[in-house]
LUMMARVEX-993450 format. One line per 3 residues: number of its first residue (from 1); for each residue x, y, z of C-alpha. Coordinates in Angstrom, 2 decimals. Layout:
% LUMMARVEX-993450
NUM	X/Y/Z | ...
This chain:
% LUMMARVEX-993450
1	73.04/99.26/87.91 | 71.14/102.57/88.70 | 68.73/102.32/91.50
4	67.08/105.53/92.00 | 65.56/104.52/95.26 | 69.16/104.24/96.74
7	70.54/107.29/94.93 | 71.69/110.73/96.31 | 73.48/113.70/95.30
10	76.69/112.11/97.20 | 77.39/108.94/95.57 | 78.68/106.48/97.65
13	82.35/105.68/95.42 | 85.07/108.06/95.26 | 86.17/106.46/91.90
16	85.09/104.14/88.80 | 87.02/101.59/90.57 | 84.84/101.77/93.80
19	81.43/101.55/91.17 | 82.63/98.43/88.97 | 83.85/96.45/92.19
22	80.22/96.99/94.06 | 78.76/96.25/90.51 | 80.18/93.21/90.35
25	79.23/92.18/93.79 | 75.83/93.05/93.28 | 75.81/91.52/89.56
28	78.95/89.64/88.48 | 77.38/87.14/86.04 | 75.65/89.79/84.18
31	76.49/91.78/80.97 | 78.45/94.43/81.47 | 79.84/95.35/78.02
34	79.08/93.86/74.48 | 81.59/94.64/71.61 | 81.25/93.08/68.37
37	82.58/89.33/69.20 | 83.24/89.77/72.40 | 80.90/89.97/76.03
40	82.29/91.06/79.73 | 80.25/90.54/82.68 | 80.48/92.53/85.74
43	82.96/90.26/87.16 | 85.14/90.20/84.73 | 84.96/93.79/83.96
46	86.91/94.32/87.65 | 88.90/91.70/87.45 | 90.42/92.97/84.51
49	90.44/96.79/85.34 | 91.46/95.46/89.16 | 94.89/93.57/86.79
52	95.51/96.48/85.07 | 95.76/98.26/88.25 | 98.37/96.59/90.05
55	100.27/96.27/86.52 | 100.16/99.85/86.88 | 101.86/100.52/90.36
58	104.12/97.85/89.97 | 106.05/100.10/87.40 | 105.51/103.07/89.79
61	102.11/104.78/89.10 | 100.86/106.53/92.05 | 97.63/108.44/92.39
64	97.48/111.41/90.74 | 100.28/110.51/87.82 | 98.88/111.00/84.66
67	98.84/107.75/82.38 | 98.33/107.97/77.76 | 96.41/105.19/77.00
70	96.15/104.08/73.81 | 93.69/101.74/72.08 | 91.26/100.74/69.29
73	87.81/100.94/70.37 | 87.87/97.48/72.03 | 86.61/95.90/75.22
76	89.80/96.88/77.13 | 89.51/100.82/76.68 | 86.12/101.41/79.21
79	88.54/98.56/81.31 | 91.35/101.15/81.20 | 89.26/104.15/82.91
């Protein structure tokens, strides 16, 4: 995911969001996270963030609220960043 040819001390994303969408772009069939019996490519890994998302302003989040979130150490917690 790194490319130090292309990096700079300005990253191009403003947010995690920005990074995981242009990962999956670049590389949605590939591994993204491996917990113990389950596997989440790229792909997946914004789709599921990207659902979590919406879930969250359609009960009136806005940018800058402050959200708990809490979870077992499973695939959905990096998701929930």
């Amino acid at each position: 995911m790194f490319d130090r040819a292309r990096s700079s001390p300005d990253p191009p994303w403003s947010t995690i969001g920005e990074l995981v969408r242009e990962a999956a772009e670049r590389s949605g069939g590939q591994e993204f996270l491996r917990f113990p019996g389950a596997s989440l490519t790229f792909a997946a890994a914004h789709e599921a963030s990207n659902r979590l998302a919406h879930v969250l302003v359609a009960h009136g989040i806005q940018p800058g609220d402050r959200v708990a979130i809490m979870l077992d150490n499973v695939p959905d917690w990096p998701l929930s960043w």
